[in-house]
C-alpha positions as CSV (number, residue, x, y, z in Angstrom):
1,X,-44.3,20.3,16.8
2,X,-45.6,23.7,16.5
3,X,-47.6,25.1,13.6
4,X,-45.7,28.5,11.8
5,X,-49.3,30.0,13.3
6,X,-48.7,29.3,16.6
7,X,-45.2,30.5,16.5
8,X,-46.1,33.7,15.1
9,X,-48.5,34.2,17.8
10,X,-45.7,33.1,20.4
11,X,-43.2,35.4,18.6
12,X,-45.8,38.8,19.1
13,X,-46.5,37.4,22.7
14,X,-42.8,37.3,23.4
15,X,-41.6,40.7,21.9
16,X,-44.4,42.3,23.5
17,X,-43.2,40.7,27.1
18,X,-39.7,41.5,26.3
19,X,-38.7,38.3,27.7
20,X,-35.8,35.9,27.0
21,X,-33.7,33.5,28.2
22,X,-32.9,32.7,32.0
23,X,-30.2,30.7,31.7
24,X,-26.7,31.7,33.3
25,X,-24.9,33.7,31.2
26,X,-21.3,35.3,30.2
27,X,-22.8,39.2,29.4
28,X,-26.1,40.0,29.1
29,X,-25.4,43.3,26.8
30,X,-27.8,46.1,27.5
31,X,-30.4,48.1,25.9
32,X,-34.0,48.9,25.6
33,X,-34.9,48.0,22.2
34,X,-35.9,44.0,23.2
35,X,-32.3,42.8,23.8
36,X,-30.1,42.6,26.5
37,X,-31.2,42.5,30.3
38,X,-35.1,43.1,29.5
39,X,-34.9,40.0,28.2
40,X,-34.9,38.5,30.8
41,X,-37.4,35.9,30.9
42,X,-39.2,33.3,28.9
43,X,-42.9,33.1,28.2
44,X,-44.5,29.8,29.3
45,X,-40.7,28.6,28.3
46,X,-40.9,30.0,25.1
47,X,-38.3,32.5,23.3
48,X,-38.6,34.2,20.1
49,X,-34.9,35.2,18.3
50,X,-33.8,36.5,14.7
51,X,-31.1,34.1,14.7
52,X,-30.4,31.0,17.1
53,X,-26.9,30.5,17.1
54,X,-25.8,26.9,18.5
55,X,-22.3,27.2,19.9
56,X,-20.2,30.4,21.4
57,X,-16.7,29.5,19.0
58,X,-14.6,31.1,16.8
59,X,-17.2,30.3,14.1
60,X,-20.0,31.0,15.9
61,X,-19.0,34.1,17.8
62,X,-18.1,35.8,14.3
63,X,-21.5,35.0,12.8
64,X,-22.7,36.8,15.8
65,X,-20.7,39.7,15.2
66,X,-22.2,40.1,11.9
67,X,-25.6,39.6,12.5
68,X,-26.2,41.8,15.8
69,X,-24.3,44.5,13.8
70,X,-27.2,44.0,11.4
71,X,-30.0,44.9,14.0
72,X,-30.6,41.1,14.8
73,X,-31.8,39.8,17.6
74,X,-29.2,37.1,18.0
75,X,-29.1,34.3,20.7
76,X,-25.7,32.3,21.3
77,X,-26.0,29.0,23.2
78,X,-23.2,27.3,24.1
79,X,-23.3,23.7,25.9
80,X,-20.0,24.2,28.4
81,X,-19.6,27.0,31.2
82,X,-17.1,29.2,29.5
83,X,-17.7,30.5,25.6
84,X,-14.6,29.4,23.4
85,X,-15.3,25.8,22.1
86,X,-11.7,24.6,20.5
87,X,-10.7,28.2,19.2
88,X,-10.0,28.5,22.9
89,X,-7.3,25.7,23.1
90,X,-5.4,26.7,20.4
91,X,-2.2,28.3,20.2
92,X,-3.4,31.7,18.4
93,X,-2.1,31.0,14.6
94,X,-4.5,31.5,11.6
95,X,-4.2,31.4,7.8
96,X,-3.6,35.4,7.5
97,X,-3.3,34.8,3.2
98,X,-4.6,38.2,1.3
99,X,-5.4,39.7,4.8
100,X,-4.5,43.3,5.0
101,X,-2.0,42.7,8.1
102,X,-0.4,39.9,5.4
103,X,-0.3,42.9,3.0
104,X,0.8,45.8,5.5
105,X,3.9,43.7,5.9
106,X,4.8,43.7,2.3
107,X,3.9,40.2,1.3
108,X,3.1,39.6,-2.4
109,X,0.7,36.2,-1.8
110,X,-1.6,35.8,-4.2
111,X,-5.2,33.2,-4.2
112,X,-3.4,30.6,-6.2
113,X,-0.6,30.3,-4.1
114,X,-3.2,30.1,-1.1
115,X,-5.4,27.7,-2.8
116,X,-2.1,25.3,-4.5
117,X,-0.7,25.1,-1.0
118,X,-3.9,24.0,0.7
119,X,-4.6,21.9,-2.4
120,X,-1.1,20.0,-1.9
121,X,-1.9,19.2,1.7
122,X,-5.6,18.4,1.4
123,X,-5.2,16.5,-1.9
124,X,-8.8,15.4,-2.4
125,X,-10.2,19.1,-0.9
126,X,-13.6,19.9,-2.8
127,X,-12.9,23.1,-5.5
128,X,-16.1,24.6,-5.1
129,X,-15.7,25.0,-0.6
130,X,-11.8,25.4,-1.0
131,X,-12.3,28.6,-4.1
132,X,-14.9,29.4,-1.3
133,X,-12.4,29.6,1.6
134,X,-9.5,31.4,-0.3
135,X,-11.4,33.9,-1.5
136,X,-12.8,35.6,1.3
137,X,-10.4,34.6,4.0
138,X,-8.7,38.1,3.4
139,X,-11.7,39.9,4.3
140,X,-12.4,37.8,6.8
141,X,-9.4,38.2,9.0
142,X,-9.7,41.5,8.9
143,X,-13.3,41.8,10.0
144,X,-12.3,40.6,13.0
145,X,-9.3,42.2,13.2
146,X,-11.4,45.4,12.9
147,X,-14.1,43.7,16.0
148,X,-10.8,43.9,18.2
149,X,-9.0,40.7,17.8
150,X,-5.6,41.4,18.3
151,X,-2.8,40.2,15.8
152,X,0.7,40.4,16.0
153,X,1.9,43.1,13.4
154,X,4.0,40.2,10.7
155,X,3.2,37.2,9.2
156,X,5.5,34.4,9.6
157,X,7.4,31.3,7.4
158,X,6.7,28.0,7.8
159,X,7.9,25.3,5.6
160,X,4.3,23.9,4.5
161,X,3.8,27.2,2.6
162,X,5.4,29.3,0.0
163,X,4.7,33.1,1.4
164,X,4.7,34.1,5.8
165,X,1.3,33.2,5.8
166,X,1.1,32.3,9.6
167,X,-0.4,35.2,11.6
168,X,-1.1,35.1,15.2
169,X,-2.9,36.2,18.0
170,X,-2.3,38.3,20.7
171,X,-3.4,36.1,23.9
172,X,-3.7,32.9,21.6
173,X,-7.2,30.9,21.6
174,X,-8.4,32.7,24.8
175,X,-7.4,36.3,23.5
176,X,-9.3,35.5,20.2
177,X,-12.5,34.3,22.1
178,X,-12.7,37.4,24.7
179,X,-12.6,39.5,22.3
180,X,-15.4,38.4,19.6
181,X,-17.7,37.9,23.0
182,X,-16.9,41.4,23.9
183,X,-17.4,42.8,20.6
184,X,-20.8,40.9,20.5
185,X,-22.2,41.7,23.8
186,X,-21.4,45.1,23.9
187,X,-23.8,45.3,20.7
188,X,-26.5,43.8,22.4
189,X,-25.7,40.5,21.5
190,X,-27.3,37.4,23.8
191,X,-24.6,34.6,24.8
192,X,-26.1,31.8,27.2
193,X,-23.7,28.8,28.6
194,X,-24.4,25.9,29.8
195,X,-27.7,25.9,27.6
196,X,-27.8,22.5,25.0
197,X,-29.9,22.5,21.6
198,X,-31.0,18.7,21.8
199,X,-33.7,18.8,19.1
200,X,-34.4,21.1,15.7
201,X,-37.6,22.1,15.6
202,X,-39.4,21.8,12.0
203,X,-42.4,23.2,10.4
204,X,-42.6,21.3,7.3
205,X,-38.8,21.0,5.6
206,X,-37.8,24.4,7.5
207,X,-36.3,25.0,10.0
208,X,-38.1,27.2,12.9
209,X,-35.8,26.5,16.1
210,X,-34.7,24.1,18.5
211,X,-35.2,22.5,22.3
212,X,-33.2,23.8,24.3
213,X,-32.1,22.4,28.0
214,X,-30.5,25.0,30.3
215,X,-28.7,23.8,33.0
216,X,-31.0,26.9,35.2
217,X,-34.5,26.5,33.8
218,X,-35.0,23.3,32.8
219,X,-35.7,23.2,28.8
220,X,-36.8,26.2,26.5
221,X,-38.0,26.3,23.0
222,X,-36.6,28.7,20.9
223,X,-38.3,29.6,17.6
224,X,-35.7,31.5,15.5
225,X,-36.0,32.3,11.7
226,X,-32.6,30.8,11.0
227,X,-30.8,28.4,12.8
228,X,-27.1,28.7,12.6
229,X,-24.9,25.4,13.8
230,X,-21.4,26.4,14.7
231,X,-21.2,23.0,17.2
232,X,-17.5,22.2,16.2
233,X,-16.6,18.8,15.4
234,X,-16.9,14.8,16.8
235,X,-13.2,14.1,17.7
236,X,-14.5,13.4,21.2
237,X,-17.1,11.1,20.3
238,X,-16.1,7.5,20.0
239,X,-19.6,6.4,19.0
240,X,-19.4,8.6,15.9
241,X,-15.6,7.7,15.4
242,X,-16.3,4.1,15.1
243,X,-18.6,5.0,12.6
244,X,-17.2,7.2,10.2
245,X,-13.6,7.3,11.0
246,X,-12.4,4.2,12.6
247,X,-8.3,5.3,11.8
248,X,-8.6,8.3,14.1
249,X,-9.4,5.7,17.2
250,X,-5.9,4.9,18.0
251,X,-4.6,8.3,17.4
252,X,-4.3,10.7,20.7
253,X,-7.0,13.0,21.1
254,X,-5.9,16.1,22.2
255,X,-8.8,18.4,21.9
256,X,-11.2,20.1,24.6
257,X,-12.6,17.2,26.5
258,X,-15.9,19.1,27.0
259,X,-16.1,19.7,23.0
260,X,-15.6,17.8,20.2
261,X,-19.0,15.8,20.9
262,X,-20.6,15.7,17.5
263,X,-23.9,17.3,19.1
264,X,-24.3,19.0,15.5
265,X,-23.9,16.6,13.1
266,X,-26.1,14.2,14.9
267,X,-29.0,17.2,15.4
268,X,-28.8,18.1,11.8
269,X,-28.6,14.8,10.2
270,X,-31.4,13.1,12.6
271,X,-34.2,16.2,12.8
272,X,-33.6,17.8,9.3
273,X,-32.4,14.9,7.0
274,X,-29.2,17.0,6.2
275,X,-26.5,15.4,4.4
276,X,-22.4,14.3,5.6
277,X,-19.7,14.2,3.8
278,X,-15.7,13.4,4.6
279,X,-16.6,12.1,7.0
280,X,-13.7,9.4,7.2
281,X,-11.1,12.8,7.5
282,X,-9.6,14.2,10.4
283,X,-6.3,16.1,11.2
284,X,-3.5,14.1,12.0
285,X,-0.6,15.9,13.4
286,X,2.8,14.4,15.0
287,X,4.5,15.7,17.8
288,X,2.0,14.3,20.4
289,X,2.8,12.8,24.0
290,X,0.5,10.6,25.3
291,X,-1.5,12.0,28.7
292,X,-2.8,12.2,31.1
293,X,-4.6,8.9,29.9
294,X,-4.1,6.5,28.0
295,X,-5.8,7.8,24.3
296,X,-5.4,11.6,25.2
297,X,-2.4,13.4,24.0
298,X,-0.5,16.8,25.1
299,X,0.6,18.9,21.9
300,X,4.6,19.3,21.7
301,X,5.3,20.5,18.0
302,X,6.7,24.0,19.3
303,X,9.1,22.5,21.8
304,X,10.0,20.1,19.4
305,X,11.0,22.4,16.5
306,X,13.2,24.5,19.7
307,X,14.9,21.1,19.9
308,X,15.5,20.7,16.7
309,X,17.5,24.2,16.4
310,X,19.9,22.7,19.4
311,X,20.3,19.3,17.5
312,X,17.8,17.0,18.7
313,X,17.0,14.2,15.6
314,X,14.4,12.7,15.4
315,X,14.9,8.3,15.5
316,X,13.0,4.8,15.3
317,X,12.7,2.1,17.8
318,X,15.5,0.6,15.8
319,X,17.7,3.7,16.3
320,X,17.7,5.3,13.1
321,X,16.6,8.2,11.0
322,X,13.8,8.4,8.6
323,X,13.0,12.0,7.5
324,X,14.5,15.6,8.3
325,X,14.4,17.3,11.2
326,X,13.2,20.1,9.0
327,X,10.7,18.7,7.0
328,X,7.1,19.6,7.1
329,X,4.8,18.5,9.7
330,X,2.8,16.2,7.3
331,X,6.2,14.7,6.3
332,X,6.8,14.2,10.1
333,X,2.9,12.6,10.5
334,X,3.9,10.0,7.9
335,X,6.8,9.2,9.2
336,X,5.5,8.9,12.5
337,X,2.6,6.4,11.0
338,X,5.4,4.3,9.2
339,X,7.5,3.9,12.0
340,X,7.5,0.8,14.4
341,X,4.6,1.4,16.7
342,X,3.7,4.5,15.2
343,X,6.3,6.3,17.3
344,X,9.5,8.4,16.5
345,X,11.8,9.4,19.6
346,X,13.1,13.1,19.6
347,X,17.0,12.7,21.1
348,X,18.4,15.3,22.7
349,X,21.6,15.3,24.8
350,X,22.2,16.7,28.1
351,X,22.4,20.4,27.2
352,X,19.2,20.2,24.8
353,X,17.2,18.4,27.5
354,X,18.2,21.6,29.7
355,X,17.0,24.5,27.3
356,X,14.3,21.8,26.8
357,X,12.7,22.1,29.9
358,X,11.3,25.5,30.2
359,X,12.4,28.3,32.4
360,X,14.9,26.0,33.1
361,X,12.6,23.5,35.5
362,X,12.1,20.0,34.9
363,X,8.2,20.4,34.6
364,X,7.1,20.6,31.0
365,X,3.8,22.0,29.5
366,X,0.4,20.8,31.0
367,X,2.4,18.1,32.8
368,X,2.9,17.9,36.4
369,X,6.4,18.1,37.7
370,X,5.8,14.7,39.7
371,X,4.8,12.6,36.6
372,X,8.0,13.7,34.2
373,X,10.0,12.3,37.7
374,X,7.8,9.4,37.1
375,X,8.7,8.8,34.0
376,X,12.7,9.6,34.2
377,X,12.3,7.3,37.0
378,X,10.9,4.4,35.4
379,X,12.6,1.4,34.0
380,X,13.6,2.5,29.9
381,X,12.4,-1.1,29.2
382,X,8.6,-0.2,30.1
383,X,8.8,2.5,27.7
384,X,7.7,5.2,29.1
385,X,7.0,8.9,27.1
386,X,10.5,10.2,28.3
387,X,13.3,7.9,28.0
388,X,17.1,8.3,29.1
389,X,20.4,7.7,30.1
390,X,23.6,6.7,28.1
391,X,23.5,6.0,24.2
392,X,24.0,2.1,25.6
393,X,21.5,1.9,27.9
394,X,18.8,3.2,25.8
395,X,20.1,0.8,22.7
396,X,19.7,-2.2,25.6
397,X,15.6,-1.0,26.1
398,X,15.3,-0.8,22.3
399,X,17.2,-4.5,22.4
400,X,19.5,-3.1,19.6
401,X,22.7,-5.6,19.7
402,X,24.9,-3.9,16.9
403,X,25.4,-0.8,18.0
404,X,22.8,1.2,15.9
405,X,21.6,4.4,17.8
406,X,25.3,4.8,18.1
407,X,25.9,4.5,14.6
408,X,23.2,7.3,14.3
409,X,24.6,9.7,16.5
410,X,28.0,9.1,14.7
411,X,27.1,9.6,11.9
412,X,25.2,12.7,12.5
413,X,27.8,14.4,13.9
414,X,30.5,13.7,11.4
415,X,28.2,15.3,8.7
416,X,28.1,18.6,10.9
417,X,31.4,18.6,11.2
418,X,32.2,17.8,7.7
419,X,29.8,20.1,6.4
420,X,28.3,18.1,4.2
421,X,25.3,19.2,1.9
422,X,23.3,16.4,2.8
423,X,23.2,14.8,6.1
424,X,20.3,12.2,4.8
425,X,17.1,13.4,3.9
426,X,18.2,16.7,2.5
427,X,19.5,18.2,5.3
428,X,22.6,20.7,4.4
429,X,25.3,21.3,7.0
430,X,27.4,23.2,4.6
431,X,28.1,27.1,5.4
432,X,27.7,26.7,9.2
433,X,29.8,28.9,11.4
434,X,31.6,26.8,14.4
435,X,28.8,28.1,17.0
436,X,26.5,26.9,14.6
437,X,28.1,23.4,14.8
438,X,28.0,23.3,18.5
439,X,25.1,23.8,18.7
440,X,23.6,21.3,16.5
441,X,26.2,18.4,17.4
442,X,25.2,16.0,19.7
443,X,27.3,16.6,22.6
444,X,27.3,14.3,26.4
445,X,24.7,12.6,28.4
446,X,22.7,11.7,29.8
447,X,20.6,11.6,26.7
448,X,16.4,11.9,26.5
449,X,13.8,10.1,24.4
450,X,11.0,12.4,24.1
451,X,8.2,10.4,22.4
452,X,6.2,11.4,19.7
453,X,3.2,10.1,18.5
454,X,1.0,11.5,16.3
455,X,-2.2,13.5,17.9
456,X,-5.7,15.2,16.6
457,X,-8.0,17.1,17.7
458,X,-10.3,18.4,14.6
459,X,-12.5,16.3,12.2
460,X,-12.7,17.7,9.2
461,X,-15.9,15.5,7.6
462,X,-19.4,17.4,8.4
463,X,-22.3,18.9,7.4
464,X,-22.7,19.7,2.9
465,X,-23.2,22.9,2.8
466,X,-24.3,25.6,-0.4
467,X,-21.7,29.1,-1.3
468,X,-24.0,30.6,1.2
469,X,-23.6,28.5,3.7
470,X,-27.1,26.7,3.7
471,X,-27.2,23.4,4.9
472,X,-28.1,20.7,2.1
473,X,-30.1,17.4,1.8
474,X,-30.9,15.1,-0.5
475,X,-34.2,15.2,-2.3
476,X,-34.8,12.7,-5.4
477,X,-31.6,13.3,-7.4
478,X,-31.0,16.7,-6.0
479,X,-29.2,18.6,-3.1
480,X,-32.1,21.0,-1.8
481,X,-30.7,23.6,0.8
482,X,-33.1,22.6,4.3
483,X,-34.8,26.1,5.1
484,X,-34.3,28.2,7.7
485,X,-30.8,25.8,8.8
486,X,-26.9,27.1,8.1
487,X,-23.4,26.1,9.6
488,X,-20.2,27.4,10.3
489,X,-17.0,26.0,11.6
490,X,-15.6,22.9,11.5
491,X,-18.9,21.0,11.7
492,X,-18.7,21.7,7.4
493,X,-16.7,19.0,5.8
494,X,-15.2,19.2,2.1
495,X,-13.1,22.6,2.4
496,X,-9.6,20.6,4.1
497,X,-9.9,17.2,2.4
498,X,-7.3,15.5,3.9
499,X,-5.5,17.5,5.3
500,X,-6.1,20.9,7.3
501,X,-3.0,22.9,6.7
502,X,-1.2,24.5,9.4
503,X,-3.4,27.6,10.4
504,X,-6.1,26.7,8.5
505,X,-8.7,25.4,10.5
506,X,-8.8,28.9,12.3
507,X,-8.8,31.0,8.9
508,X,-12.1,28.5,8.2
509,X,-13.3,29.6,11.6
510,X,-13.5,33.3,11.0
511,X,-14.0,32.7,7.0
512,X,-17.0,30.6,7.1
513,X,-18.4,32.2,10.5
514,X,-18.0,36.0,8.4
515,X,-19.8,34.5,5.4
516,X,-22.8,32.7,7.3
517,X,-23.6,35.9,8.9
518,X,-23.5,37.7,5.2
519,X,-25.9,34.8,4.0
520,X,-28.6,35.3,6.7
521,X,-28.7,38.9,6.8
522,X,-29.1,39.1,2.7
523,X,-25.5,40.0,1.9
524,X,-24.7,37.1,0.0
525,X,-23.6,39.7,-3.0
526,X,-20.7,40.3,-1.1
527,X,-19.9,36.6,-1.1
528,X,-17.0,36.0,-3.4
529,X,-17.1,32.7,-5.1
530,X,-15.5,33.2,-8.3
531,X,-13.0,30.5,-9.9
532,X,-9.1,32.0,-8.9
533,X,-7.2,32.5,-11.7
534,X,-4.5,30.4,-13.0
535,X,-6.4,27.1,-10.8
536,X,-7.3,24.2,-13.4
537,X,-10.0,23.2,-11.8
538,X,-11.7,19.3,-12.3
């Protein structure tokens, strides 16, 4: 361990050599002011930063912003080959509540709204980090919106919340990620993949650094004056899922395989005594098909909602019904747990299976062509995720004697056609113009079983963290923030509870990545943490 002398010294010996890191990189930046490409090598292995930044995310990437903007000298490390973390996976949607887009498009949302509807998911979410979160998403969005991330122009509706809340990205998860890294490099900014923080360094109770191995050079010490972990969460850890949250192990992970490790939690918690909590909570959505092994899953809510509009219905093992096609997707997740198996079957009939399949092939998202023949090949009785053939076959592989998937479909369709105001569940036929009924009657086979299990990818348990963004720990009776250490992302538990919303997780991302960066560069005045009016708060 190195003495705060000794770092000094290494600090003056660095600047003065203009050297950094030499491990391989996404943009070096440029300049002559001690960033960029004269940085290019370390002293005796040793680097000297501003800010050390561990992980090249949404979260992360946005702190960034911030802080180089600030005249920082800011390093990035990022543990895979590509910048991104699971901000790149995602489909591009974000909590755009308050934003100025959300505005612009002549939406009247308001915080309590924001926070109610986040509340009602979450159910146990902590006050203090959710009134955190909804106040200063708005600005946050638009920060980055302002860096260059590009969002379509309106909002949309979802059922799960009472205003078009939804915003999205141009270019989804990958459009997001290029351009924070190219508003961060072109200020300067350092990014380094494939370059691993295994150890904090500590002088006393702060925080001073971290170990670094590169995959180039070998390991590096870094001696920063804050430490910023923005390392995502531990969905891909098994180890740490045993552990904390033994009910996400038979639900299908569908996250970034090269993510999701827990690296963070298990840096902060071991080297700087920093305290956990939720740990036990993790996103559970439906909709998932299990591949391309078994305990990975492939996300299929979009293509499911499609087939819903062309009067697919969603059915047991036993052949029946149990919530609306239209509900929310956390009324879909319980469903899904509740069923036999913890599986529901989305039916669709010959022409829904065509529209189904997109650009009218047989191949379907991130599945090869050759294993959905594989599995419309295979015997119904070994169950595999696609299912078909005639109403009576399928009832034979579900060994259902009286008739009862028929009984389903029958019913179904006499409701359309009736019009009735409730089809079970709430659904309301009434009003519907004959195209309308076509196309939600379940016309001819052959018919298709698409399961769908339920699927995760983000934990949302982590790191306790202060209103500006400090990482805590325990001292006697007290919750001390550990100097010189912060975090961002979803490695901070207590904002979701229970429940991330839809869109949420990536609002968090810019939210808490925006107001880390205000924290370390002395802004925390512009931190809004007020209580939101009209909350009654516990």
């Amino acid at each position: 361990m190195k003495t705060k002398g000794f770092m000094v010294l290494v600090t003056v010996m660095v600047v003065l050599s203009m050297a950094l890191l030499g491990c391989p990189n996404g943009d070096d930046g440029g300049g002559g002011d001690g960033t960029g490409e004269d940085w290019a090598n370390p002293v005796n292995g040793v680097i000297a930063a501003d800010v050390l930044i561990r992980g090249a995310g949404g979260s992360g990437l946005t702190a960034a912003n911030v802080l180089v903007r600030e005249g920082k000298k800011v390093l990035v490390i990022e543990q895979n080959a590509t910048a991104g973390g699971a901000t790149a996976t995602i489909g591009g949607a974000m909590n755009g509540s308050m934003s100025a887009i959300q505005k612009a498009a002549g939406i009247n949302d308001t915080l309590q709204a924001t926070y109610e509807d986040l509340l009602f998911g979450g159910q146990n979410n902590d006050p203090r980090m959710l009134t955190l979160y909804v106040n200063n998403n708005g600005p946050s969005i638009d920060y980055v919106h302002g860096l260059g991330v590009p969002f379509l122009p309106t909002p949309t509706y979802i059922v799960d919340y009472r205003y078009d809340r939804m915003l999205w990205a141009e270019g989804n998860g990958p459009g997001v990620i290029a351009a924070l890294q190219k508003a961060f490099t072109d200020e300067g900014g350092q990014l380094r993949i494939s370059a691993r923080a295994m150890e904090l360094i500590l002088e006393g109770e702060a925080v001073t650094g971290a170990k670094v191995a590169c995959a180039a050079e070998g390991e590096l010490t870094i001696y920063a004056d804050n430490v910023i972990i923005a390392t995502g969460g531990y969905g891909n850890n098994r180890d740490l899922l045993t552990q904390y949250a033994p009910s996400l192990l038979p639900v299908l992970f569908y996250g970034p395989l090269t993510a999701c490790q827990g690296d963070g939690f298990i840096m902060a918690t071991r080297d700087a005594g920093a305290m956990m909590w939720f740990m036990e909570e993790g996103k559970v959505y439906p909709n998932g098909v299990e591949y391309p092994e078994p305990g990975l899953g492939r996300i299929w809510s979009g293509r499911s909602s499609r087939a819903f509009d062309l009067g697919a219905i969603l059915i047991t093992k036993d052949g029946v019904r149990v919530v609306s096609e239209e509900a929310s997707m956390i009324d879909h997740k319980y469903a899904t747990l509740a069923a036999p198996d913890a599986v529901l079957y989305l039916l669709m009939d010959a022409a829904n299976w065509e529209q189904h399949r997109p650009s009218g092939s047989t191949s379907l998202p991130n599945i090869p062509q050759t294993q959905i023949d594989a599995w419309i090949a295979a015997p119904n009785n070994t169950f595999p995720p696609i299912i078909n053939g005639t109403i009576a076959e399928i009832e034979q592989a579900f060994e259902l004697t009286n008739g009862e998937l028929q009984a389903t479909v029958d019913a179904y369709n006499k409701a359309i056609a009736d019009g009735a105001s409730d089809c079970g569940f709430g659904r309301d036929f009434s009003g519907l113009t004959a195209a309308e009924k076509e196309d939600l009657t379940i016309g001819d086979g052959p018919y298709y079983l698409m399961e769908q299990k339920t699927r995760f990818a983000t934990t949302l348990g982590g790191l306790k963290v202060d209103n500006e963004m400090r990482v805590l720990r325990q001292s006697g009776s007290s919750e001390v923030p550990i100097l010189g250490l912060f975090a961002a992302g979803e490695v901070i538990g207590g904002v979701h509870g229970k429940e991330s919303m839809p869109s949420a997780n990536m609002g968090w991302a810019f939210t808490s990545g925006r107001l880390v960066g205000l924290s370390v560069s002395g802004r925390v005045n512009e931190i809004v943490t007020t209580p939101i009016p009209g909350i009654v708060y516990p």
